[in-house]
MARBA-85133 format. One line per 10 residues: for each residue x, y, z of N, C-alpha, C. Coordinates in steps of 0.001 Angstrom, whole numbers, padded with zeros to 6 digits. Each point is the difference from the previous one (the first is absolute). Example, Ala and Ser with C-alpha at 12.3 -4.5 7.8 and 13.67 -1.06 7.14 Angstrom:
<rozas>
013190/-005690/007800/-000890/001190/000000/000900/001200/000000 | -000350/001050/-000720/000820/001190/000060/-000770/001090/000730
</rozas>
This chain:
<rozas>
020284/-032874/-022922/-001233/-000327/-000706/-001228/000523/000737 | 000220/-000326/001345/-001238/000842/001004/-000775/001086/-000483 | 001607/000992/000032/-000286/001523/-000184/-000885/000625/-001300 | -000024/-001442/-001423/-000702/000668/-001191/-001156/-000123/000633 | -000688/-000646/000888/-001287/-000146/000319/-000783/000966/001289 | 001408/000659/000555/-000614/000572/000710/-001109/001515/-000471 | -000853/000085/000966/-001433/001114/-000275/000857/001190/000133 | -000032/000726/-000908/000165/001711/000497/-000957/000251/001770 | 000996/000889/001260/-000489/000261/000772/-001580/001225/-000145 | -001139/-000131/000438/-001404/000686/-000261/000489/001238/000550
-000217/000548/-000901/-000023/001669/000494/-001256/000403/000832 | 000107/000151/001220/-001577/000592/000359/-000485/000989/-000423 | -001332/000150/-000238/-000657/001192/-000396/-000775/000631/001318 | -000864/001206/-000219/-000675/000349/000979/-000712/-000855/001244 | -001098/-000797/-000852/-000603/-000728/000978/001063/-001079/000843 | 000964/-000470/-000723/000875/-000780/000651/000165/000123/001510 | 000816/001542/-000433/000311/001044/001304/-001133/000711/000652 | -001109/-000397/-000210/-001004/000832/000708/-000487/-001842/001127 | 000661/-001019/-000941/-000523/-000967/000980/000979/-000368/001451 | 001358/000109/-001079/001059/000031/001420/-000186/000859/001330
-000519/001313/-000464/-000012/001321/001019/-001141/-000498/000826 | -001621/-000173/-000535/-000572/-000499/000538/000086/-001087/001254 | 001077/-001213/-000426/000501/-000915/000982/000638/000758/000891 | 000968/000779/-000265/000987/001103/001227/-001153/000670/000954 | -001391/000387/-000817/-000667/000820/001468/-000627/-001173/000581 | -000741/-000603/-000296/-000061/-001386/000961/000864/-000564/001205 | 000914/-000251/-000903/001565/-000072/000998/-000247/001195/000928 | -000080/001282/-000023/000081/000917/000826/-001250/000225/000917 | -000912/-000324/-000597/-001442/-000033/000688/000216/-000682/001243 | 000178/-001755/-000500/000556/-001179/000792/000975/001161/001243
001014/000300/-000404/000789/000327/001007/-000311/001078/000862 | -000929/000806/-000510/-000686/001005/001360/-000615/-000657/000826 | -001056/-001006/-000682/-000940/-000752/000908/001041/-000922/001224 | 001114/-000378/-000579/000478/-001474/000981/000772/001661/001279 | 000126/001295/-000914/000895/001017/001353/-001301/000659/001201 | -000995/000158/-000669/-001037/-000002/000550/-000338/-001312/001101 | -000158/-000606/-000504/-000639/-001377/000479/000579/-000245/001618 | 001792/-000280/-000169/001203/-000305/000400/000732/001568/001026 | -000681/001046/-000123/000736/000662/000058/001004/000417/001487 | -000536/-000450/000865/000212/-000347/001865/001128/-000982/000006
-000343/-000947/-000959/000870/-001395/000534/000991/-000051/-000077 | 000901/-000374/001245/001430/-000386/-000265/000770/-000049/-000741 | -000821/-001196/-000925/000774/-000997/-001143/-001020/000464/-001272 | -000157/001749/000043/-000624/000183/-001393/000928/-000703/-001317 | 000981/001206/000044/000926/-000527/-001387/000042/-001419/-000026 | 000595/-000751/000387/-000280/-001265/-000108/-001134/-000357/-000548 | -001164/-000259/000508/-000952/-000462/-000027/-000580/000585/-001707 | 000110/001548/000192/-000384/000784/-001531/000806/-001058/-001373 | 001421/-000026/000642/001010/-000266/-001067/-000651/-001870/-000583 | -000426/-000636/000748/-000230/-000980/-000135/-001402/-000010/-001019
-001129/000818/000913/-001127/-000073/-000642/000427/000661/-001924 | 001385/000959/000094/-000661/000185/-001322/001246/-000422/-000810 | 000416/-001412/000287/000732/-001085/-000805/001526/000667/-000267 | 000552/000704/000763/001444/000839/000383/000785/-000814/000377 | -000527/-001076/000665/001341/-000753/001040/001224/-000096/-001116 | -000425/-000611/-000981/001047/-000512/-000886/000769/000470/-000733 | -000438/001929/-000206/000487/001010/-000486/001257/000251/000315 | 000882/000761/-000552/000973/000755/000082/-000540/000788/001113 | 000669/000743/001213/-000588/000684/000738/000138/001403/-000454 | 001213/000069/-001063/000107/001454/-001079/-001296/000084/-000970
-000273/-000833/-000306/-000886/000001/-001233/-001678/000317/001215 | -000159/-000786/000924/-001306/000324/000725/000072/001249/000146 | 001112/000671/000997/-000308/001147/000428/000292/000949/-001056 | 000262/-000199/-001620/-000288/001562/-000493/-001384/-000518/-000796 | -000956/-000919/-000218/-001139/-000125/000168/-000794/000599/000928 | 000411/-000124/001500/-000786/000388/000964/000520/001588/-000247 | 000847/000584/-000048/000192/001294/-000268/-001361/000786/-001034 | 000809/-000719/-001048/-000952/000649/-001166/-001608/-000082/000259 | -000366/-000469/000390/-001513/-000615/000761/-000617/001214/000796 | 001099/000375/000986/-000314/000593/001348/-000344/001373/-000770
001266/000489/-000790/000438/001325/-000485/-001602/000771/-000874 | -000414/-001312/-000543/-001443/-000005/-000940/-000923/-000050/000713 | -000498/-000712/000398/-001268/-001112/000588/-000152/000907/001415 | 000970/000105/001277/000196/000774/000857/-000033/001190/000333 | 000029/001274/-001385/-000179/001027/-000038/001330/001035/000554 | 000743/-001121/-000591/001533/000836/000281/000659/000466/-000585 | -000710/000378/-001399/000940/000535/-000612/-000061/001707/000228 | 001033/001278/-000345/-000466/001285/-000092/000578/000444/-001476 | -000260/001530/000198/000556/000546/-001048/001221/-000136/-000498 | 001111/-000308/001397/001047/000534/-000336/000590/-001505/-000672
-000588/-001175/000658/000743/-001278/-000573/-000806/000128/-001235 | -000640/000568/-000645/-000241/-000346/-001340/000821/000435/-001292 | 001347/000750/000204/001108/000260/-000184/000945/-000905/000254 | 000022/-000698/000874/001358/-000479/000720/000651/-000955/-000897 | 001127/-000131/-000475/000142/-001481/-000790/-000300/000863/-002011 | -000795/000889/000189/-000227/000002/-001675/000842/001232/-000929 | 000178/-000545/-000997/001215/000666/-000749/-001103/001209/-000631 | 001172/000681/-000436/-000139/001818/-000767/-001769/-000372/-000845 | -000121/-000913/-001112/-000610/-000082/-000892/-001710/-000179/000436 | 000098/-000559/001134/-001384/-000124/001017/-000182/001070/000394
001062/000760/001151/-000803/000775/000524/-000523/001300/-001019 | 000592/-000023/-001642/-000312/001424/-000472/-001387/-000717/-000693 | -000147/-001093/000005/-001357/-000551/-001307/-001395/000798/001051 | -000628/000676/-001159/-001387/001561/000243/-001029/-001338/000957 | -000138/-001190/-000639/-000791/-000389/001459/000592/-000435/001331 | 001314/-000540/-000157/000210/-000039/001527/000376/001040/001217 | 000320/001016/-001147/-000005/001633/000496/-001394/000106/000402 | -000906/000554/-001059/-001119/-000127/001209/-000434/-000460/000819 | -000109/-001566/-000106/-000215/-000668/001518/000578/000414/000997 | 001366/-000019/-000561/000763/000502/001500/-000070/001279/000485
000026/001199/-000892/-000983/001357/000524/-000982/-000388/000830 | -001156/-000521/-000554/-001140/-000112/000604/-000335/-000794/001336 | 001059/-000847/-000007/000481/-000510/001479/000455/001201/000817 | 000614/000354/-000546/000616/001241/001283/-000983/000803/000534 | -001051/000502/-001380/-000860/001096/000306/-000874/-000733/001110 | -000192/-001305/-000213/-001011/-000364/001302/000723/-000609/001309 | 001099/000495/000147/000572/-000540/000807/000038/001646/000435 | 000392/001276/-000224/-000117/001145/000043/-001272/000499/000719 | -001274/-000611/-000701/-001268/000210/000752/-000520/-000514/001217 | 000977/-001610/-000130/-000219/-000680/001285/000493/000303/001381
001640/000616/-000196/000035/000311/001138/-000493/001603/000256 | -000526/000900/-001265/-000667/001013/000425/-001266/000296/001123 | -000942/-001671/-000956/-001086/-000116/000698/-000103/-000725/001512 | 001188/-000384/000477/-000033/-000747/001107/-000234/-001322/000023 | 000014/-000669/001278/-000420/-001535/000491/-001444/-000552/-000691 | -000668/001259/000438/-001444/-000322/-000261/-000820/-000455/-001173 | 000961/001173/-000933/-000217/-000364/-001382/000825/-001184/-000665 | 001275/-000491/000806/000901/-000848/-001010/-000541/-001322/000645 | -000835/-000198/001050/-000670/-001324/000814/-001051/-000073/-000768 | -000727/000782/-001106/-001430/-000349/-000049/000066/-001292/-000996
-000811/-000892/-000020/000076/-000982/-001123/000361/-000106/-000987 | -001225/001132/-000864/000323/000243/-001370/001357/000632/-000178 | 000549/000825/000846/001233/000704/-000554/001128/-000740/000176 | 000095/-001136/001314/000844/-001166/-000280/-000259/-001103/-001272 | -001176/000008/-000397/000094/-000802/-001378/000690/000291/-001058 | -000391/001811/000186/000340/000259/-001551/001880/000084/000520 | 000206/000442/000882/001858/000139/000073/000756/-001599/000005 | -001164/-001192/000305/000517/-001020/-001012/-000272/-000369/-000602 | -000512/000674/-001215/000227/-000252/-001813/000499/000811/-000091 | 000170/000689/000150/000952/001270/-000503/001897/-000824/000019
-000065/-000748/001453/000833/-000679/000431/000512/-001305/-001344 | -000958/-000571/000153/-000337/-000899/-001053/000428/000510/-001170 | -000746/001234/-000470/000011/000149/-001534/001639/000266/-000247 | 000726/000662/001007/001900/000366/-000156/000296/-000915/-000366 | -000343/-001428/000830/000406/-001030/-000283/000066/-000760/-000853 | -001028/000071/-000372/-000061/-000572/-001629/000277/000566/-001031 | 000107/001322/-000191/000440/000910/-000900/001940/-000240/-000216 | 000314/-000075/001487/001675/-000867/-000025/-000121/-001031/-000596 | -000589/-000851/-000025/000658/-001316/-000107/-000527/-000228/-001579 | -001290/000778/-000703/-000009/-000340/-000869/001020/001225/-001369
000191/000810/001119/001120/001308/-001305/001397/-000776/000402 | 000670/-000742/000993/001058/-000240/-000028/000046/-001186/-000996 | -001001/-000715/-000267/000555/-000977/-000824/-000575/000170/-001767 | -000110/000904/000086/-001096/000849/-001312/000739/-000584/-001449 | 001584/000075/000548/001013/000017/-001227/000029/-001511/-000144 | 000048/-001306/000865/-000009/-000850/-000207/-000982/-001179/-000889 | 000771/-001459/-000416/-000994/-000909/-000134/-000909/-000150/000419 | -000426/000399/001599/-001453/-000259/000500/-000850/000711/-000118 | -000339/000083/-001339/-001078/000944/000226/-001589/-000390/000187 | 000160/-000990/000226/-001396/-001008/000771/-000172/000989/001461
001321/-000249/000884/000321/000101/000909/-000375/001695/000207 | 000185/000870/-001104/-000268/001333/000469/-001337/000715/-000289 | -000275/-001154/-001462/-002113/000167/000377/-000727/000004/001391 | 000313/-001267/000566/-000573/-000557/001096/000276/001186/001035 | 001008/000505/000192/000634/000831/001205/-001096/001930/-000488 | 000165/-000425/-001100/-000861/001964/-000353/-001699/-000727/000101 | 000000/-001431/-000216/-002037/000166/000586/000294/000005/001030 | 000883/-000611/001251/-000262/000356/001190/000018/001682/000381 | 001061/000538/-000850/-000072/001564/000541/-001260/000490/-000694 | -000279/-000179/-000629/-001721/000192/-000731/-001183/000042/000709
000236/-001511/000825/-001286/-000143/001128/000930/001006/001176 | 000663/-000039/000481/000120/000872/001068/-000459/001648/-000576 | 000326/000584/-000973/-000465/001136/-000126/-001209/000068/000007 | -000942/-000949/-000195/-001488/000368/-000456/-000434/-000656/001579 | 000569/-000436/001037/-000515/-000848/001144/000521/001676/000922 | 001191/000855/-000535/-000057/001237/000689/-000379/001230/-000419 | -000419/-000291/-001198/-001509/001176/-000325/-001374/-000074/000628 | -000172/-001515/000496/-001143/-000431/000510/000096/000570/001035 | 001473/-000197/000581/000194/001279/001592/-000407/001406/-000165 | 000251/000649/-000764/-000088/000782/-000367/-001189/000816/000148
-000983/-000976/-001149/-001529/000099/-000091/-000610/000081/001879 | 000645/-000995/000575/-001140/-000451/001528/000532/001408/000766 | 001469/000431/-000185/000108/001727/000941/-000729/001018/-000578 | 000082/000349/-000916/-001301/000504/-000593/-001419/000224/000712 | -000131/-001334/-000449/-001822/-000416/000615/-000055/000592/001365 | 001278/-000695/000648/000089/000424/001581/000327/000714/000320 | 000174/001002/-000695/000546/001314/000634/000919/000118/000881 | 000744/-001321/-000222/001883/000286/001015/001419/000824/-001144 | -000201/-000186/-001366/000810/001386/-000624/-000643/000251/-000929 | 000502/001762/000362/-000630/000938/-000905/-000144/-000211/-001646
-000806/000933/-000528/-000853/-000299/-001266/001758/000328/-001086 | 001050/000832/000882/000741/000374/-001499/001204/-001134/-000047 | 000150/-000169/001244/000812/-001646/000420/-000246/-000811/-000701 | -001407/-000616/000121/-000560/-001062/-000975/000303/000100/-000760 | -000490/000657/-000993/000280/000929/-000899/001314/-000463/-000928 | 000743/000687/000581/001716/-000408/-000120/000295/-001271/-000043 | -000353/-000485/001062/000365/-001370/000061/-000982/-001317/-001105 | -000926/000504/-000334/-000512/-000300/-000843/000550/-000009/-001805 | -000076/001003/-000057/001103/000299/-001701/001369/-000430/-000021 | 000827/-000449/000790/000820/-000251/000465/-000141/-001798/-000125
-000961/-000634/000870/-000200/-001304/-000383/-000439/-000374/-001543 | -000675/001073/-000661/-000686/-000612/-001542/001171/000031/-000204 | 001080/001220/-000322/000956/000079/-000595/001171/-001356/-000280 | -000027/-000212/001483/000943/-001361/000155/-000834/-000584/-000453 | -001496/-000402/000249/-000814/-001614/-000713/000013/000130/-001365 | 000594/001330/-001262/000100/-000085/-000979/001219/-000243/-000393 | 001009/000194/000564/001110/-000088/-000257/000613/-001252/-000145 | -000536/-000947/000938/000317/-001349/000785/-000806/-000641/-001461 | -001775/-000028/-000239/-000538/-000456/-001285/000831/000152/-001367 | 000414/001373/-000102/000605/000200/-001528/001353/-001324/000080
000832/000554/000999/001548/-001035/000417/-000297/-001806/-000335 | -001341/-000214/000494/-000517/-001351/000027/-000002/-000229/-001921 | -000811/000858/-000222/-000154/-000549/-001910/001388/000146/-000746 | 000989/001041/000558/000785/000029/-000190/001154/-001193/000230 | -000128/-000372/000853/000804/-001503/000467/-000237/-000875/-000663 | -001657/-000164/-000715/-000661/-001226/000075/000289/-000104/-001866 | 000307/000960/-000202/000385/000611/-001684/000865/-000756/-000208 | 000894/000886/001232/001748/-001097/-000306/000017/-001466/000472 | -000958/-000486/000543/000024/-001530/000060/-000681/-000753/-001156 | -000704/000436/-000638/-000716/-000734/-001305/001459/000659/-000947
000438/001136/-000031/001437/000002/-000658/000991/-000883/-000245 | 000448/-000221/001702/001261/-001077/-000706/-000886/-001286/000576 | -000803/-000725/000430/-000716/-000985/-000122/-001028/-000286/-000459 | -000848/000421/-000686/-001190/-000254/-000697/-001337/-000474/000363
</rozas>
């Protein structure tokens, strides 16, 4: 008798998943600050694991949290893990091909240009969104085919803001005259391209969610 009364489970939509993700960088914020904070002491882990409510965790389930965290948030991800793990149908889709071209090409220039150039601020910003944008471009084309498509809005505005947060890189080498005018250039048409690609994919998703949900 229960079961006639039970609620259909809520499908999340975008904002749903744009609120969960939101909580995850917090969570991650939190956890630079307590590695920062902590980082000398003895009894860091401990002390970290406690401050960010772990004790009671699975110690499997913490540490591929703390993984996934580090890999993002830490600036660990590269070109080559943005492959690793993903089937035939990802790596041929025209935007994650370009991203991932366009990762290489600045990874190509970076170690062309040396220490000097791959230390400067702006050019470590933009190589993490660029970082960023792989990332989100995975996670929201691997689940493209699925029910969540809340879940793969949310994941293409994050690759959205990272492309337009590494055009902004873009724009400040420019100004500053740390790469050349045909570089920019490149790397410039190259970002609209993906920030159109990523927009069209979004209305496109958002089509098929007023489709089969209304």
């Amino acid at each position: 008798m229960s079961d006639e009364h039970e609620q259909p489970e809520k499908v999340w939509d975008e904002y749903d998943w744009e609120r969960f993700l939101q909580q995850q960088d917090l969570k991650a914020e939190r956890y630079l600050e307590l590695l920062d904070r902590y980082g000398d002491h003895p009894e860091r882990d401990e002390i970290v694991a406690k401050e960010m409510g772990w004790m009671g965790l699975d110690e499997d389930d913490a540490q591929a949290w703390l993984q996934e965290m580090e890999g993002e948030f830490l600036g660990e991800l590269d070109v080559d893990e943005l492959l690793d793990g993903m089937d035939d149908a990802l790596e041929v889709h025209p935007l994650y091909k370009l991203c991932f071209e366009l990762s290489v090409w600045l990874d190509d220039v970076l170690e062309e240009k040396g220490d000097d150039f791959a230390t400067h601020p702006t050019v470590v910003r933009l190589s993490d969104q660029m970082c960023v944008l792989g990332a989100k471009l995975a996670a929201a084309l691997s689940d493209v085919e699925t029910e969540e498509l809340g879940m793969t809005i949310a994941y293409l505005k994050r690759a959205l803001r990272a492309s337009t947060l590494a055009l902004d890189c873009v724009i400040s080498l420019r100004r500053e005259n740390v790469l050349g005018r045909v570089r920019c250039l490149y790397l410039r048409e190259h970002l609209f391209e993906l920030r159109d690609g990523i927009v069209a994919m979004m209305g496109s998703v958002r089509a098929e969610w007023r489709r089969r949900l209304g």
